[in-house]
C-alpha positions as CSV (number, residue, x, y, z in Angstrom):
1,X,0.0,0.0,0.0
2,X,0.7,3.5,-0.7
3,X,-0.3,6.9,0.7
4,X,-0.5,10.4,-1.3
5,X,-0.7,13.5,0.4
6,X,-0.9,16.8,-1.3
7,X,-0.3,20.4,-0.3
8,X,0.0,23.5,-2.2
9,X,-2.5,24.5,-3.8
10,X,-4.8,27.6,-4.3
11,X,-6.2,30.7,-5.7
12,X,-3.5,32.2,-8.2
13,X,-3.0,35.3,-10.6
14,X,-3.3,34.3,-14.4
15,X,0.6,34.5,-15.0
16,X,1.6,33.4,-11.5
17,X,3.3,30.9,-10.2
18,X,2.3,27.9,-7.7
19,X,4.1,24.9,-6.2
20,X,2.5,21.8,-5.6
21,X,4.1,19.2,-3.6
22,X,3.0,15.1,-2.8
23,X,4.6,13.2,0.5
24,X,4.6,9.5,-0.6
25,X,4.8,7.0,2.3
26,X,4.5,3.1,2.6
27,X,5.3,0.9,0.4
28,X,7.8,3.3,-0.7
29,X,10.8,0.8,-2.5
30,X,7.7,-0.5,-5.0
31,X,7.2,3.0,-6.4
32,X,8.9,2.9,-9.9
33,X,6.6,6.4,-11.6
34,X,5.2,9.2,-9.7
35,X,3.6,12.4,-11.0
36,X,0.5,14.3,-11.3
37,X,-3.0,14.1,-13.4
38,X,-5.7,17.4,-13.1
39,X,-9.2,17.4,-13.8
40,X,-10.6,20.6,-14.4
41,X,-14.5,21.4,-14.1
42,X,-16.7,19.3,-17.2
43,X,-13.6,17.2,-18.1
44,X,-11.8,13.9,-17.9
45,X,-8.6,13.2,-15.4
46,X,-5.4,13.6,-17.7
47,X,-2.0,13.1,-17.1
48,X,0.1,16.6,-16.4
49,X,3.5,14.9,-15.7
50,X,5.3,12.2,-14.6
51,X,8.9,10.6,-13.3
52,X,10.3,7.9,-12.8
53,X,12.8,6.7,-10.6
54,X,15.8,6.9,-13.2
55,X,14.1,11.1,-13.3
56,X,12.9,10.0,-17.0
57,X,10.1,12.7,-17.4
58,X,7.1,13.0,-19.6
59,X,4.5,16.4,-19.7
60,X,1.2,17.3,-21.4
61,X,2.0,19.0,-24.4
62,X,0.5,22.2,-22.8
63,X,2.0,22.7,-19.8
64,X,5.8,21.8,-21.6
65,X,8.5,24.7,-20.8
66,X,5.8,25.8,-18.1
67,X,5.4,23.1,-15.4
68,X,8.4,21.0,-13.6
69,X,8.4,17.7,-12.6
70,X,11.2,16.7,-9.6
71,X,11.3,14.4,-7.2
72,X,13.6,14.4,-3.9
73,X,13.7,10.4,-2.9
74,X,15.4,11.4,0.7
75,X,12.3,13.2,1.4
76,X,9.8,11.2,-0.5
77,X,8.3,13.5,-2.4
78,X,7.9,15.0,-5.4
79,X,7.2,18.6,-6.6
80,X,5.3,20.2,-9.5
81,X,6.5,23.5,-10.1
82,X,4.0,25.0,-11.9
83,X,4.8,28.7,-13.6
84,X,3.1,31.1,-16.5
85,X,-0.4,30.0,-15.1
86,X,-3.4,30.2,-17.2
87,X,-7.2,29.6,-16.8
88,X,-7.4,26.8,-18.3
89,X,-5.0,25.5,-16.0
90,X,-7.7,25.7,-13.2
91,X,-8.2,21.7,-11.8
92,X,-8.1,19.6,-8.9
93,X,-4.6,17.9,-9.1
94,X,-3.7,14.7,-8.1
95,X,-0.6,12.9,-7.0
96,X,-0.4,9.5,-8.5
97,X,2.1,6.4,-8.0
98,X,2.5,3.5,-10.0
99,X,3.8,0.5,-8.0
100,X,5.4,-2.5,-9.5
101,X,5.2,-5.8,-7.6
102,X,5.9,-9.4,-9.2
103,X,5.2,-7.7,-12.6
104,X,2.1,-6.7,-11.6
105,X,1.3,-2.9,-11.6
106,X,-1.1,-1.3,-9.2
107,X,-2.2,3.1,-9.3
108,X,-2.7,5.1,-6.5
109,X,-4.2,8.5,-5.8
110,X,-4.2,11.3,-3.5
111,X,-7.4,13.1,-2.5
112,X,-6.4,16.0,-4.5
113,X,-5.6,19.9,-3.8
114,X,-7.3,23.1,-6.2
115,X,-6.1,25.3,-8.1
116,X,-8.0,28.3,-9.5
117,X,-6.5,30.3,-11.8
118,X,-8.2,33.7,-12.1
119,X,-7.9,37.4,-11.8
């Protein structure tokens, strides 16, 4: 089992800046991937970024040169640095981990944190 807990989030100036952060504990040695998804109002749950544990990265094409993915292992945790902010950037985000037991891969979720984007 693995536990996702988010912070950072909130209420942000279009062109702002904002810096989301996910504490990962239990099962910590399965995680191979971590990252973050967003689900903004009316729309599906999409992948934003991810890393893995050799810091191979991977972004939505839209939030590319914008939004940084990093991960700091000693502290278990990993960031999303999120910069040049724009409305349609406005979701609940989500930490994610992808575990990898015995070949077999299982997801988990946090519950989430807001951001609102919006003079």
């Amino acid at each position: 089992q693995v536990q996702l807990v988010e912070s950072g989030g909130g209420l942000v100036q279009p062109g702002g800046s904002l810096r989301l952060s996910c504490v990962v504990s239990g099962n910590i040695g399965s995680v191979k991937t971590v990252g973050w998804y967003r689900q903004g109002p009316g729309k599906e749950r999409d992948l934003v970024a991810t890393i893995t544990n050799n810091r191979t990265t991977a972004y939505k094409s839209s939030v590319k040169g914008r939004f940084t993915i990093t991960r700091d292992n000693a502290k278990s945790a990993v960031y999303l640095q999120m910069g040049s902010l724009q409305p349609d950037d406005t979701a609940d985000y989500y930490c994610y981990a992808r575990t990898t037991l015995k070949g077999s891969n299982k997801d988990y979720w946090g519950q989430g944190t807001q951001v609102t984007v919006s003079s």
